[in-house]
KOLMARZA-678361 format. One record per residue (C-alpha): x, y, z. Coordinates in pm, whole numbers, plus 32768, in hexadecimal, padded with zeros to 4 digits. Last residue first. Layout:
! KOLMARZA-678361
XYZ ...
This chain:
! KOLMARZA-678361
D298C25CE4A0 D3E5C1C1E4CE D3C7C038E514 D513BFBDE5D1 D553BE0CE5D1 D694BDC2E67A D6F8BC5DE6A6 D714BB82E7D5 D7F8BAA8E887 D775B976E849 D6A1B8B0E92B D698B72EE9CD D5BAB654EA4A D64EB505EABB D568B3CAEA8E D607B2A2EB16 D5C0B12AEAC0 D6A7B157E99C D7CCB186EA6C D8D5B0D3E94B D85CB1C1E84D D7CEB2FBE900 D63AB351E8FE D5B8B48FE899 D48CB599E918 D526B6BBE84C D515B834E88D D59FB984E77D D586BADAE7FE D4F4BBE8E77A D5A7BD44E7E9 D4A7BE41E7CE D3D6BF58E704 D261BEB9E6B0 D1C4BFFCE741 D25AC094E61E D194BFA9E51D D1B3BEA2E430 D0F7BE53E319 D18DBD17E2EA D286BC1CE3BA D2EEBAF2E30D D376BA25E456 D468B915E407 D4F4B7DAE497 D60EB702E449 D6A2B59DE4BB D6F4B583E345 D655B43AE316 D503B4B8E3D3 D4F4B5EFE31A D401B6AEE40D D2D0B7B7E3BE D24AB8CAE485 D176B9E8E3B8 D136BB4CE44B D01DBC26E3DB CECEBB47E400 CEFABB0DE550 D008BC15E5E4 CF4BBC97E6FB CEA4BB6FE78B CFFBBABBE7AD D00CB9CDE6AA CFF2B820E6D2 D061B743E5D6 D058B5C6E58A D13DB52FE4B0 D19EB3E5E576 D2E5B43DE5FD D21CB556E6A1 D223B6DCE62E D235B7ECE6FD D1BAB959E6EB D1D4BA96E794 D20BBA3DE8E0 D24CBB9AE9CA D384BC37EA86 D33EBD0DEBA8 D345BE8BEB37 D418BF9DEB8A D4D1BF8DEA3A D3E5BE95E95C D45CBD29E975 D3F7BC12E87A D374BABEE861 D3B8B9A5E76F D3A3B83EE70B D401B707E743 D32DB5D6E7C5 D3CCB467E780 D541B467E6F5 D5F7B30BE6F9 D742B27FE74D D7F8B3C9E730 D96BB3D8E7AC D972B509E6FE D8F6B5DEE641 D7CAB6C4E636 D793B7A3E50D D665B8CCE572 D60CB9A3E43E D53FBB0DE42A D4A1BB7EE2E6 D42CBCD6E2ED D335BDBAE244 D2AABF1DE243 D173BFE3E2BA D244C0CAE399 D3B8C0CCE348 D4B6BFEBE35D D5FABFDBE41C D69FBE8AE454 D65BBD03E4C6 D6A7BBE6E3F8 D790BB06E4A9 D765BA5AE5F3 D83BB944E66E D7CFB833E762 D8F1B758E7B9 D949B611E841 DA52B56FE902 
């Protein structure tokens, strides 16, 4: 079995900071892509970033420059440093990995956590 699970998320206002994590466990083999989207209410749910096993990043338009994706490879972790953020920003963010299963390693499940609450007052 393996699980995605979220921590981080809470109330902050307009302008302010968080620090969201993402600890898989498991049965994990190996990691490759991981990263994070999020869900506005009444909205379809979005990428935000993602990270490869390799280090490379890509941001959704709207957060580049703000947000900050980053993976600790032994700890089967990553985080999103999220800055300046804004109202519009309000959502659950939800944690997705691209990961292959010891003893299936020729499979690549995706998998996501169950979310985590970020609300931006204004």
């Amino acid at each position: 079995q393996v699980q995605l699970v979220e921590s981080g998320g809470e109330l902050v206002q307009a302008g302010g900071s968080l620090r969201l994590s993402c600890a898989a466990s498991g049965n994990i083999f190996s990691i490759n892509a991981i990263g994070w989207y999020r869900q506005a209410l009444g909205k379809q749910r979005e990428l935000v970033a993602v990270i490869t096993s390799g280090g490379s990043t890509n941001y959704a338009d709207s957060v580049k420059g703000r947000f900050t994706i980053s993976r600790d490879n032994a700890k089967n972790t990553v985080y999103l440093q999220m800055n300046s953020l804004k109202p519009e920003e309000t959502a659950v963010y939800y944690c997705n990995a691209d990961l292959n299963i010891i003893g299936i390693r020729s499979v690549t499940y995706n998998y996501w956590g169950k979310g985590t609450q970020v609300t931006v007052s204004s």
